[in-house]
N, C-alpha and C positions, 0 to 999 in steps of 0.2 A: 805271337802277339801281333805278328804286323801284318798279317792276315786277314785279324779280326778289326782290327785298326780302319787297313785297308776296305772293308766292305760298312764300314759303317755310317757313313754319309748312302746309299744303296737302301742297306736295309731300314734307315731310317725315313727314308722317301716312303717305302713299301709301307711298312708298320701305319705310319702316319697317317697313310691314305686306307689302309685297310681299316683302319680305326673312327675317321672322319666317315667313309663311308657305312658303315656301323653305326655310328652316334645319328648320322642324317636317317638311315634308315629306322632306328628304333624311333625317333622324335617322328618323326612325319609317320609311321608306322601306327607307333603307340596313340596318337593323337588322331589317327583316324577310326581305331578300333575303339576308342571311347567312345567317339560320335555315334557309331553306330551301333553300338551296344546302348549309348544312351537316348539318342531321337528314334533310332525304328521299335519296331512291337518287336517283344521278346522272340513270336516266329519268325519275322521278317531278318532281324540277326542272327538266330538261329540257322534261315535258309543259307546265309551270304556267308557263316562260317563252315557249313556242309559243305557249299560248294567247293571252298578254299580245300578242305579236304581231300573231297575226292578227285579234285586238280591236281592236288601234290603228292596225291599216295599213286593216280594213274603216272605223273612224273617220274617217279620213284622206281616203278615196274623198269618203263622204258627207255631210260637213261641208261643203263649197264656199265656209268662210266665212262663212256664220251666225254665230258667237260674236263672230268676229272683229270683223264688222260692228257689236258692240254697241260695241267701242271711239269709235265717230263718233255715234251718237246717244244715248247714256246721258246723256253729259257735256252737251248741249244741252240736253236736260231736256223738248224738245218731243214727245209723243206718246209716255214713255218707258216707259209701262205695255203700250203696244199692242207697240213690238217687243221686250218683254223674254217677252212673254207667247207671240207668233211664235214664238222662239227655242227658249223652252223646250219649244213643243209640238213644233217639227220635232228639235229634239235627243231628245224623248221617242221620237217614234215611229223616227226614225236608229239610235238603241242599242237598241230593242226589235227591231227590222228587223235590227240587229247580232247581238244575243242569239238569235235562231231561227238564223241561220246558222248560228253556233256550234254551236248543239245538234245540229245535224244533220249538222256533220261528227264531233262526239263521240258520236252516236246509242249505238254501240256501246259504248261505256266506263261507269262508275257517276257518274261525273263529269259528264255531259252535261247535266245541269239548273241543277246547284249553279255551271256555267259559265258557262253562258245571261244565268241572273239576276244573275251578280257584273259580266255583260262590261257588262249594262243598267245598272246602278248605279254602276260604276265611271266609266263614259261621261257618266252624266248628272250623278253630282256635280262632274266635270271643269268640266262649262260651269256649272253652277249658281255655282260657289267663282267663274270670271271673272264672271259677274254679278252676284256680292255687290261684287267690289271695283271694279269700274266704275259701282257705284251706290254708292261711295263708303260703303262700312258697313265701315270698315278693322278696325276691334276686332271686330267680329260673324266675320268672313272670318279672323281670325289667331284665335278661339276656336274657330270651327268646323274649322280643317285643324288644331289640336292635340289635339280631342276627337276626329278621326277616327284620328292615330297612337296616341292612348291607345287606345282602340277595338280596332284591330289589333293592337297589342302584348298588352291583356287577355286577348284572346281565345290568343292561343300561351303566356302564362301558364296560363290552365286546361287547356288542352290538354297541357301537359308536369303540373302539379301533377293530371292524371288518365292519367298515366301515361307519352301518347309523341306526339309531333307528327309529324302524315303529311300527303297530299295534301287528305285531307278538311278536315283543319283548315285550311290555307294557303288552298281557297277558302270557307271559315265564315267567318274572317279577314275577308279580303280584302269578303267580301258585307255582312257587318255594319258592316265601318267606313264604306263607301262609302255603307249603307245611310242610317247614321245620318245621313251628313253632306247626304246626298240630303232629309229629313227637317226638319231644322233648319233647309237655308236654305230650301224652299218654305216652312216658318212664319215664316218671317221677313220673306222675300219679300210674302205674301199679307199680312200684319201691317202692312206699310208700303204697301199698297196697291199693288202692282209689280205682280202675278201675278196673273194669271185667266187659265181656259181656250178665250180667244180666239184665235180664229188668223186672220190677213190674207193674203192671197197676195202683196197691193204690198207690205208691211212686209216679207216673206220676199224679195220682189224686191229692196228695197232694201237689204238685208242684203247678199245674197252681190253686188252693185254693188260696195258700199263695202266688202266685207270679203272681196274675190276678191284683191286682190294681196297683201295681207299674209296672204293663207290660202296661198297657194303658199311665202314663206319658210317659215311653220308648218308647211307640209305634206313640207318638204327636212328638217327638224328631225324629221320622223316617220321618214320614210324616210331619216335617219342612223340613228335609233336601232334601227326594228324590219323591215328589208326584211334585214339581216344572218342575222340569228334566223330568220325566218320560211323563206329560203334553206338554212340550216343544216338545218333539220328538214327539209326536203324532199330533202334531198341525201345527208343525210351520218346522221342521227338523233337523239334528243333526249342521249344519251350527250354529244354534241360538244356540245348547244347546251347544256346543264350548264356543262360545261369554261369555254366561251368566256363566258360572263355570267358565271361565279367572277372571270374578270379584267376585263369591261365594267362591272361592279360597283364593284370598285377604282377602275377610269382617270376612268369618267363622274363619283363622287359628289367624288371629288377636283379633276376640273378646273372642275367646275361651279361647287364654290366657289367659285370664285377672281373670276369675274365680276360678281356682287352686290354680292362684298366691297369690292370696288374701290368701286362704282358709291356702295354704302350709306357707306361713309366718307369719298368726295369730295365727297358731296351738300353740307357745310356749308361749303365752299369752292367746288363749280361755282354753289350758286344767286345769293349778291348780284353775281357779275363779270358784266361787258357779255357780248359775243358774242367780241370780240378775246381778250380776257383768257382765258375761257373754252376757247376752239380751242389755246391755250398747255398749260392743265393736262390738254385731252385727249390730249394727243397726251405728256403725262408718264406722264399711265397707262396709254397704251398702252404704251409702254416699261416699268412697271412688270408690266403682264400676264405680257410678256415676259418679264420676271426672273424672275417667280411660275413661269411654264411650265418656264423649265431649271432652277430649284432643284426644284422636284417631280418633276424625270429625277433630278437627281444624288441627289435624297434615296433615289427607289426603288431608284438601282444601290448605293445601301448597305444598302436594309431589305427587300427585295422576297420574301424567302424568308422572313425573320420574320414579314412581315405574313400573306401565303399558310399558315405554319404555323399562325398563329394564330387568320384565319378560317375557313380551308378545308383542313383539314391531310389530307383525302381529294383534293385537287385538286396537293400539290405537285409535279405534274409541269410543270403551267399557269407556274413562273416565269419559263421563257424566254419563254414566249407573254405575259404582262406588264410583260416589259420590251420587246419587240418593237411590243406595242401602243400603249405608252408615245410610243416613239416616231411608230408611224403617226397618234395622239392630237395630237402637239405642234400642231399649226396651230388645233385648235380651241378655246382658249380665247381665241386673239387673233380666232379669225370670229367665236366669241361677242361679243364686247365691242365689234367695230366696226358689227357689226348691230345691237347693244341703244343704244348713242351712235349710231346713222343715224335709228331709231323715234323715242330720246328727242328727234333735232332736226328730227322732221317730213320725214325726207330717206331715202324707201324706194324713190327709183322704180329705183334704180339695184341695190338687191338681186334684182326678178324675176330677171333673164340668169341672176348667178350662181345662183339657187337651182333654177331649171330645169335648169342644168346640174349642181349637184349630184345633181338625182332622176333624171335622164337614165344620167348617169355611176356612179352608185351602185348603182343595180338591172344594169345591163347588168355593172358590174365582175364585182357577187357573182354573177350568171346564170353568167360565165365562169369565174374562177375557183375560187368555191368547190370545184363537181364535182372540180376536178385538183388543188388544194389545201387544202381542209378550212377548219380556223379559220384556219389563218393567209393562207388566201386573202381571207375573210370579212375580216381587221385591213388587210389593204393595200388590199382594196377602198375600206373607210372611209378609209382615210388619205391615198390619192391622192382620192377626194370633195372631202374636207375643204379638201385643199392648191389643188382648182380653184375651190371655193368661195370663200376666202382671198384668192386671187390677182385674184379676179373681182371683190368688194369693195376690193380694195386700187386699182382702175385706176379707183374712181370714186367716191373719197373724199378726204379731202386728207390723210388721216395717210398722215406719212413711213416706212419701215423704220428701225431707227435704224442710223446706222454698222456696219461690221463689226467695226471696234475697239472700238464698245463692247461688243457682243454678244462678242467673244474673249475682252475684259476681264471681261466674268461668270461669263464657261464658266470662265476659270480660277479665278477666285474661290471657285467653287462645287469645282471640280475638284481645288484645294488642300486646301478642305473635305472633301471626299470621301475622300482621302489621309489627314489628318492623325489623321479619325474612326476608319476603317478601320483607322490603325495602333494608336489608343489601345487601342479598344474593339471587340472581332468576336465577342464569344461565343455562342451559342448555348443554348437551355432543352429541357425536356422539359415539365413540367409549365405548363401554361395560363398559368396565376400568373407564372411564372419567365417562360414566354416572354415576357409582357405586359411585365413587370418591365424585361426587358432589353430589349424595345423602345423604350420609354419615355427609359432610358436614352442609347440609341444617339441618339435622335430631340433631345434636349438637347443631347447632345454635337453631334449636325452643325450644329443651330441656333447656338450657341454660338461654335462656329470658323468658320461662315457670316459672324454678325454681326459678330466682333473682324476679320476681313480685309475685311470690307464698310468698317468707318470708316475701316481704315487704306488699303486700297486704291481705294474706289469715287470717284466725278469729284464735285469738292466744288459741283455743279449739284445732282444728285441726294440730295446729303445736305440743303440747303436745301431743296428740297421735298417732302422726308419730312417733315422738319421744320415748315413751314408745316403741310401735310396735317393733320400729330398736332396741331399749335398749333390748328387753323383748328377741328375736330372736337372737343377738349375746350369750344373757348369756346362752340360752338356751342349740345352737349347741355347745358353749364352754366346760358346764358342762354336755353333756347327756350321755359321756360313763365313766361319774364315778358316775350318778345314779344309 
């Protein structure tokens, strides 16, 4: 007990700042990918999400696990200048090796340069942000990812207060925030004495050693997000890959949520229990996931045209294709959550299988389907992924499924919800204001008749440890800075 006691002021720094940096990245993230999906022409977002692409799937080859690897010797503390200093120079010269690629397949376009240098900065402030917070500089790492979404967002305020926001802007953007953040942590880095430009070839050896199997789950998380995209553009044109990221936009920043959240509000409840105790409330949250999962189906099958009018109201043809996605989506915030609890308990060997089977399976789906199907081949490719990934973690972990009586007792729960909302309230806006207005609305309303049939119908287990959960987390943040 005094262990966990002991480390909990630590991992609470960690969590906090992992999660703040999370929250500022999806908000400035999310908020930039609507501008651009909704001011440029469908090819012109299109083009700017190819690129992202093929930035992050050429990352994905040539990383081997370098960063990865700083997770095992930062924390040790032995020699941690020499491989932080490794890292940074093979990540330098990996995104610069990245950035000529790039240019040379955009040679053609006016965009080819202004590409290059955002794909190099983009890349390098990636590993730079993991080794500020693996060197433990948790405030530095959640200043610097909030100076990078202001950053980004500035830059599409002058861009509209000088008249109109195009491609050129979205990579100005993009190059300056990443710049800046690229900037601040090698000052910082160098300032704490971490960073010089030495390079070891054993430090690089020992790198991708330690940091080869947790770079292949990293590397199934790349190729969930960007082998879809990068297919789309080669198959079909940037026209689709527009379309399909108006609604990967949506599904990803929504279920992503859901993971942290969990994770960041359990923490003052998993740290003082044993191991026993602990494997009990994981396996609550994983049922809790699960709730979160089907209330955000049953919420979109009430809101999904509002939301679409509201951000992309050039896109709403995209609503069947978001509630379709929706669906092929479900399995992945519960892979999320069983893969970030297998890392947090030291117990990854049993992700390689499944995660090689996701990249196996996920690039051969979209190889095949896209061509004959379009986006909506692109949604089941991921969605059958997802569902082997899931199933592949589930046979070597000890969380149970829960019941299917409980799982029918939600759906209807939710489904009641879904009903009651729909019959009070269905209207629809024209104006931005209004639509917003009555979104907001709608979204009270289903939370509302969600919650009153949750106490009166939900299993009185679940209501206890909501309860604890909420008890355990106020006393926590109340008492943590006079532990």
């Amino acid at each position: 007990m005094s262990l966990y006691v002991g480390i909990k002021k630590e991992l609470a720094k960690s969590s906090a700042s992992a999660y703040l940096v999370l929250f500022a990245n999806l908000i400035s993230g999310f908020l930039f990918q609507t501008i651009v999906l909704r001011y440029l022409k469908p090819e012109e977002a299109g083009f700017y999400f190819t690129f992202l692409s093929i930035a992050y799937l050429l990352n994905m080859v040539l990383n081997l696990g370098v960063v990865s690897g700083l997770q095992y010797f930062l924390p040790k503390g032995k020699e941690k200048k020499a491989y932080l200093s490794t890292s940074f120079i093979y990540s330098l010269l990996s995104s610069s090796l990245i950035g000529f690629l790039i240019f040379l397949m955009n040679i053609r376009t006016p965009y080819a340069l202004l590409a290059c240098i955002s794909a190099v900065n983009m890349l390098l402030a990636g590993s730079l942000l993991t080794a500020l917070h693996l060197a433990k500089m948790f405030r530095f790492r959640t200043f610097t990812a909030f100076a990078q979404g202001f950053a980004k967002l500035g830059v599409v305020l002058l861009a509209f207060l000088g008249g109109s926001f195009n491609l050129f802007y979205a990579f100005i953007a993009l190059f300056t925030s990443t710049f800046l953040t690229t900037i601040l942590s090698i000052y910082k880095l160098v300032k704490e004495n971490l960073l010089s430009l030495t390079f070891s070839k054993k430090h690089l050896i020992d790198l991708i050693k330690v940091g080869f199997p947790l770079y292949l789950v990293t590397m199934s998380e790349s190729v969930l997000g960007w082998v879809d995209t990068f297919f789309l553009s080669l198959f079909k044109g940037n026209i689709d890959v527009a379309r399909y990221n108006a609604v990967l936009t949506i599904i990803k920043n929504t279920f992503v949520i859901v993971i942290p959240m969990l994770a960041f509000s359990a923490l003052p409840v998993i740290t003082p229990l044993t191991k026993k105790q602990r494997e009990k409330v994981d396996i609550w949250l994983f049922k809790l996931g699960i709730l979160f999962t089907l209330f955000i189906l049953f919420y979109f099958l009430y809101t999904s045209y509002d939301i679409i009018n509201i951000l992309y109201p050039k896109y709403l043809n995209a609503v069947d294709l978001l509630l379709f996605g929706l669906i092929c989506f479900l399995p992945l915030p519960i892979a999320k959550f069983m893969m970030r609890m297998s890392i947090a308990d030291g117990k990854t060997d049993h992700l390689t299988m499944p995660a090689l089977l996701l990249i196996f399976f996920n690039i051969f789906l979209n190889a095949f389907l896209i061509p004959h199907f379009g986006v909506y081949g692109a949604l089941t490719a991921t969605g059958l992924s997802i569902l082997i990934f899931t199933v592949g973690i589930l046979k070597g972990h000890h969380y149970s499924f829960p019941s299917l009586r409980w799982v029918l007792r939600y759906a209807i729960i939710l489904g009641f919800s879904l009903i009651i909302s729909f019959n009070v309230f269905n209207e629809t806006g024209n104006a931005f204001v209004e639509k917003l207005t009555l979104l907001i609305i709608k979204t009270v309303l289903f939370v509302l008749a969600f919650l009153i049939l949750w106490l009166i119908a939900s299993p009185e287990e679940d209501k206890r440890m909501a309860e604890n959960l909420v008890k355990g987390s106020l006393t926590f943040f109340k008492n943590r800075f006079n532990k």
